[in-house]
N, C-alpha and C positions, 0 to 999 in steps of 0.2 A: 063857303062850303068847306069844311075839313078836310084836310088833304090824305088820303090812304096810298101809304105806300106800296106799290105791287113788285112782287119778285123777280121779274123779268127786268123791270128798269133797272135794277140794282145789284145784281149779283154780279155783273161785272166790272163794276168800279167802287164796292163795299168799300175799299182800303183807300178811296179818295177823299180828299177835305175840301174846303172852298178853300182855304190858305195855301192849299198846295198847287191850287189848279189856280188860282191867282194869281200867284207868282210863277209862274210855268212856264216864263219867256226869259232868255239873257237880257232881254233892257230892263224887265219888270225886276230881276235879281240886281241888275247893276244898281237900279234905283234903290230899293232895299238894304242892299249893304252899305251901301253912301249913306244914307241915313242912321243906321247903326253906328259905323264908325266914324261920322261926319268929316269925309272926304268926296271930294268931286275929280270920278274919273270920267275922261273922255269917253264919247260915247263908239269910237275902235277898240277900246284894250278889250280884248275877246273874253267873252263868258261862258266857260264849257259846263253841261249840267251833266253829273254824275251822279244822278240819286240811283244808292240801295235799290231793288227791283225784287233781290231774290227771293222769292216767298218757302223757296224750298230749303233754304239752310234756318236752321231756329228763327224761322218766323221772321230775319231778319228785314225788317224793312225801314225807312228812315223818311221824313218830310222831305226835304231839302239838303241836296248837295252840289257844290258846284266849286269850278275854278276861275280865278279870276286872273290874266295873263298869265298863268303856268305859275306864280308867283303863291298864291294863296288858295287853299281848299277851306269852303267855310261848309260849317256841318249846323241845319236849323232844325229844332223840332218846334213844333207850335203844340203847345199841352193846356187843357181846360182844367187839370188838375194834377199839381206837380210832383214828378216821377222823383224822389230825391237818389236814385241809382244812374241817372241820366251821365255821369263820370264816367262810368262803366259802362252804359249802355255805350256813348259813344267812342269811349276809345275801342270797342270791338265794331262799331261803325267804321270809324278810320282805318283800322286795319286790311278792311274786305275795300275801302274806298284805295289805299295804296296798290292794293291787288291789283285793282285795275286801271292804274294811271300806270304803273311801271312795271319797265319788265323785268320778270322774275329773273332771269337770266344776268340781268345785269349786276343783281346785290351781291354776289357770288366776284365780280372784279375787285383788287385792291383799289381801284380810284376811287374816292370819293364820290358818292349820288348825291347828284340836290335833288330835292324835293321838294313838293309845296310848304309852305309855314299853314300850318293847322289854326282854326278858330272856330271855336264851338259858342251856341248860341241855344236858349229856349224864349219861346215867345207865348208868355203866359197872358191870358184871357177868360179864367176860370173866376168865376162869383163868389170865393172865399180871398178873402182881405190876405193881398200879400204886398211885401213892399216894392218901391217902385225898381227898385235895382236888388240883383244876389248874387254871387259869386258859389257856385258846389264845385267843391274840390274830389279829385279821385281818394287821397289822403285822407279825406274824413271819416273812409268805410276802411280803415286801414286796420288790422287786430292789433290789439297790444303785445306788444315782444315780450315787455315787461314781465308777464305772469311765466314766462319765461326764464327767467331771470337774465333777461339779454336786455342790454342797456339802448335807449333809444339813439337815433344815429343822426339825427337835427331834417335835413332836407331829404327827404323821400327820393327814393332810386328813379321814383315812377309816379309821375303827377298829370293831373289834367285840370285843367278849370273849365268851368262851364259860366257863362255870364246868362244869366237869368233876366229878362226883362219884363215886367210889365207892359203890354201894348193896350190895356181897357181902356177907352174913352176917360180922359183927363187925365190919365197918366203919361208921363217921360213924351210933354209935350214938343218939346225939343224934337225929338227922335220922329214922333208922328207929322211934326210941322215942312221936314225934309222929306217925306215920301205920303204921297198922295194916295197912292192904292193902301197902305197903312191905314194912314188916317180916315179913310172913307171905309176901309172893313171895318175897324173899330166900330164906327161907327151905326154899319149894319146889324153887327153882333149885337151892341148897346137895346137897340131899334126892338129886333125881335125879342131880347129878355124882356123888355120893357112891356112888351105886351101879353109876353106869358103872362107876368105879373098882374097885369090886369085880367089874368082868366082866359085868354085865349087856347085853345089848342097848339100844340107846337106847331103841326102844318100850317096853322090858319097864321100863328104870327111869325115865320117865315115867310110867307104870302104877303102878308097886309106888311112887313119889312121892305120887301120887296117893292111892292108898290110904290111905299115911301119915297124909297130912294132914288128910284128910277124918274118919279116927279121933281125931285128935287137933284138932279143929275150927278149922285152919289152912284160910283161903280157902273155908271150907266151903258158903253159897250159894252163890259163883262155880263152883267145882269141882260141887258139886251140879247145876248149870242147863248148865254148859259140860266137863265132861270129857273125853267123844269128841274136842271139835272142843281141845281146850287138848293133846291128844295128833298133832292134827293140824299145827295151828299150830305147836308147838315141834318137833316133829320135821324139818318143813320148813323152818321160823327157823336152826336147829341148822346141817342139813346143807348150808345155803348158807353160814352161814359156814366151817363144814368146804372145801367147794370151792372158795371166793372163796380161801380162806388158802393153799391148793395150788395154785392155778392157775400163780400168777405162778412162781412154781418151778418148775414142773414143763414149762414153758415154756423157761425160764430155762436150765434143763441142757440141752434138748432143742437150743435155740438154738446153746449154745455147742460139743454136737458137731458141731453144723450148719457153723456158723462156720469150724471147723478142715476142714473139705471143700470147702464151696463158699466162703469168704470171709463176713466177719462180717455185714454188713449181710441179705444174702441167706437167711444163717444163721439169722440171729436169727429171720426175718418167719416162716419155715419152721418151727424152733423150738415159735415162737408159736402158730403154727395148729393144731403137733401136740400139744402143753399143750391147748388150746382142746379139739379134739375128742375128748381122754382125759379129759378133765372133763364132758363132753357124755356119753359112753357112761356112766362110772361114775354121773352124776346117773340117768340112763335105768334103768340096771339098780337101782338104789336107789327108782324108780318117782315121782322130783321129775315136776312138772307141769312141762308143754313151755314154758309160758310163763317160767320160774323158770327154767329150763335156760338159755331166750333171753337172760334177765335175766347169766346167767352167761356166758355165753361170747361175748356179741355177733353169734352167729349167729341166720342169719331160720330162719323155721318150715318151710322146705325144705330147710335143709340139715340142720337139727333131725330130721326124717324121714327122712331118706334114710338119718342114722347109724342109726337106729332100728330101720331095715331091714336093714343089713350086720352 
């Protein structure tokens, strides 16, 4: 039967992922990071999770944050389609992440603060061909001095890297082969395109994923305890980045017939709105939560309604 998603189940954990809620435990991150950096810590060194929450400072919010012995702060995002600002996204991630591990009071002493050693991570699993390893650097969004006439200065004041992985089904086996809940998401994710592909409805081959796995004891507590809501989460995960991937496009055309009428600037803003609010009704009739729609199109909750009504 197709699964329809209803408003109520959702609107209060729109901003959740199965990756996120999967890894949601300190042994589930200790395992995780062991595998990323292939070390094996005891299972005492303490894992404290400090993920982002804030929804009210620019939207900020983040997958995965945690410390491992007061030693290391790793910062994960998991992306279906990859953000190349993610340098930047998360060195203003880390900054709000130091806010709250130390006290402000203290940066203010001439002694020295240790702090955590920073490590940033994406865990990509999106259907366009990318390679198994990447490195983004903050440095690479960096403007040229040159047109300036200011000579470049070799190593940047101000760097970040972000290590990019591959986690899709047959890739950075290694990395999958050392953690188990990896390699068995992987695997589910794989499961359910697989049967999009074959035609299915995205509810239904989340469902018939589900089932899979659960027979063949892939994620099998997790699925067991959370399946309703892992149908809920990923279909709503899914179809925002369905939208988010369309928008700018669909924009984009709308813009440039605009353009050829009233002049480009004019065009385009016109364009824009009309992208905007065809992304707005398709979310609406797809039954996304008003707030997720907002998240998409940068419209407030009145003009969210008002579509809703015409």
């Amino acid at each position: 039967m197709p699964y329809s998603m209803s408003m109520s189940t959702t609107n209060s954990k729109f901003k959740d992922s199965v990756f996120s809620a999967l890894f949601s435990s300190p042994d589930a991150l200790r395992e995780l990071y062991c595998a990323l950096v292939n070390v094996d810590l005891p299972p005492d060194v303490p894992v404290i999770i400090n993920t982002l929450q804030d929804v009210l400072y620019m939207n900020m919010v983040n997958d995965i944050s945690f410390e491992i012995g007061g030693k290391v702060v790793i910062l994960i995002e998991h992306q279906s389609t990859i953000n190349n600002n993610m340098p930047l996204r998360l060195l203003m991630y880390i900054a709000r992440v130091y806010e709250k591990i130390i006290n402000r009071e203290t940066i203010y002493r001439s002694k020295l603060i240790p702090i955590p050693r920073p490590e940033f991570y994406v865990l990509y699993n999106g259907t366009a061909e990318y390679p198994s390893e990447k490195t983004l650097r903050l440095s690479e969004a960096f403007e040229d001095a040159g047109t300036l006439g200011l000579a470049g200065k070799g190593i940047p004041a101000l760097e970040l890297e972000v290590k990019v992985l591959n986690i899709n089904e047959g890739q950075n086996g290694e990395i999958a082969g050392r953690s188990k809940r990896l390699r068995e998401y992987s695997a589910f994710v794989a499961r359910v395109r697989k049967y999009e592909k074959a035609g299915l409805e995205r509810g239904e081959a989340i469902e018939r994923a589900i089932r899979d796995c659960r027979e063949e004891g892939l994620l099998e507590d997790f699925l067991d305890e959370h399946a309703s809501e892992v149908v809920n989460m990923l279909t709503v995960e899914w179809s925002m980045d369905d939208f988010g991937a369309v928008r700018f496009e669909e924009g984009r055309e709308e813009g440039l017939e605009k353009g050829r009428e009233e002049g480009l600037e004019k065009g385009l803003e016109k364009g824009l709105e009309k992208g905007r609010e065809e992304i707005a009704r398709k979310a609406l009739a797809k039954g996304l939560p008003l707030e997720v729609i907002r998240d998409l199109t940068g419209f407030n909750m009145e003009k969210i309604k008002a579509l809703e009504e015409t």
